[in-house]
C-alpha positions as CSV (number, residue, x, y, z in Angstrom):
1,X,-24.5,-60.7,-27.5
2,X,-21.0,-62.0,-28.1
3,X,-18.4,-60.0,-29.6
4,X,-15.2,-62.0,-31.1
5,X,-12.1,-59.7,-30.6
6,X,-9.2,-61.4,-32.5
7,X,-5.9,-60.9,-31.1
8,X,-3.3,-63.4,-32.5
9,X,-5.0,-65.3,-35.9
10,X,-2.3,-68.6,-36.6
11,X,-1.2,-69.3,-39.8
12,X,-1.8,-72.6,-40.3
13,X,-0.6,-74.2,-44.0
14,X,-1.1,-77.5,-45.6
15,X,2.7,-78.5,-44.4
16,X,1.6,-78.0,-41.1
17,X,-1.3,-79.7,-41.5
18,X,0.5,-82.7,-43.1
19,X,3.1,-82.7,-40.1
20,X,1.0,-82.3,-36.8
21,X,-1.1,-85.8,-38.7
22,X,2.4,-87.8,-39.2
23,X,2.8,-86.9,-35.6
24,X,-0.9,-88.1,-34.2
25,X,-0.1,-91.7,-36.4
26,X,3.0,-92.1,-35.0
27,X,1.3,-91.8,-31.6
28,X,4.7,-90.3,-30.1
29,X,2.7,-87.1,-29.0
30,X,4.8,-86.3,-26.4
31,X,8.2,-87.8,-27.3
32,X,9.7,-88.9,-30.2
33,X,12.0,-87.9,-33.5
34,X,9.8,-84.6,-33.7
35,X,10.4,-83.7,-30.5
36,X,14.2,-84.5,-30.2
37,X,14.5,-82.5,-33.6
38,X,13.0,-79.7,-31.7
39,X,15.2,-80.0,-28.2
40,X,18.2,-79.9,-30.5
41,X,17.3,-77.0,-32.6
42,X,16.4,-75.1,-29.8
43,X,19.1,-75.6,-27.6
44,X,21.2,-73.9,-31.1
45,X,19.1,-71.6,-30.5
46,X,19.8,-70.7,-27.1
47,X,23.3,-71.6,-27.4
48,X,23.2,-74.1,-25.0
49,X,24.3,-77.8,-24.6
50,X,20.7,-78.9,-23.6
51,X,17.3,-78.3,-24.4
52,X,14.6,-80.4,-22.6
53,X,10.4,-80.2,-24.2
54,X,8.1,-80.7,-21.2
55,X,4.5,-82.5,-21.8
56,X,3.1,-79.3,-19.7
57,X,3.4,-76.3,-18.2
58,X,3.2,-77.9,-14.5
59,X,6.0,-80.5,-15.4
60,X,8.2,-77.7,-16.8
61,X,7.6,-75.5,-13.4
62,X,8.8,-78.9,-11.6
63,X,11.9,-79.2,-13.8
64,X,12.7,-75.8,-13.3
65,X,12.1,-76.2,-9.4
66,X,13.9,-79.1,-9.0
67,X,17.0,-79.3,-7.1
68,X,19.5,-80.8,-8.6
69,X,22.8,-80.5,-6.8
């Protein structure tokens, strides 16, 4: 017998609906106005020049390992 413990239910709205679908037919999933929208807001956020979105968690653990001098 499986028992379903909920832990985090999203709240997912018709906007957000309509927005992840303009994304999958632009077929810029990984790039694009969306995502450059998002880099800016959140480097606001952080207060910082630069925010860079990663397709994945193992290219962001590269980025951050990279050595850059």
């Amino acid at each position: 017998m499986t028992i379903k413990i909920p832990i985090a239910k999203p709240i997912v709205g018709s906007s957000e609906i309509r927005e992840v679908v303009r994304v999958l037919k632009s077929g810029f999933l990984v790039s694009g106005s969306k995502v450059k929208e998002f880099e800016k807001r959140f480097a606001k956020y952080l207060g910082v020049k630069h925010a860079v979105a990663t397709f994945n968690g193992t290219t962001a653990l590269h980025a951050a390992l990279w050595d850059w001098v």
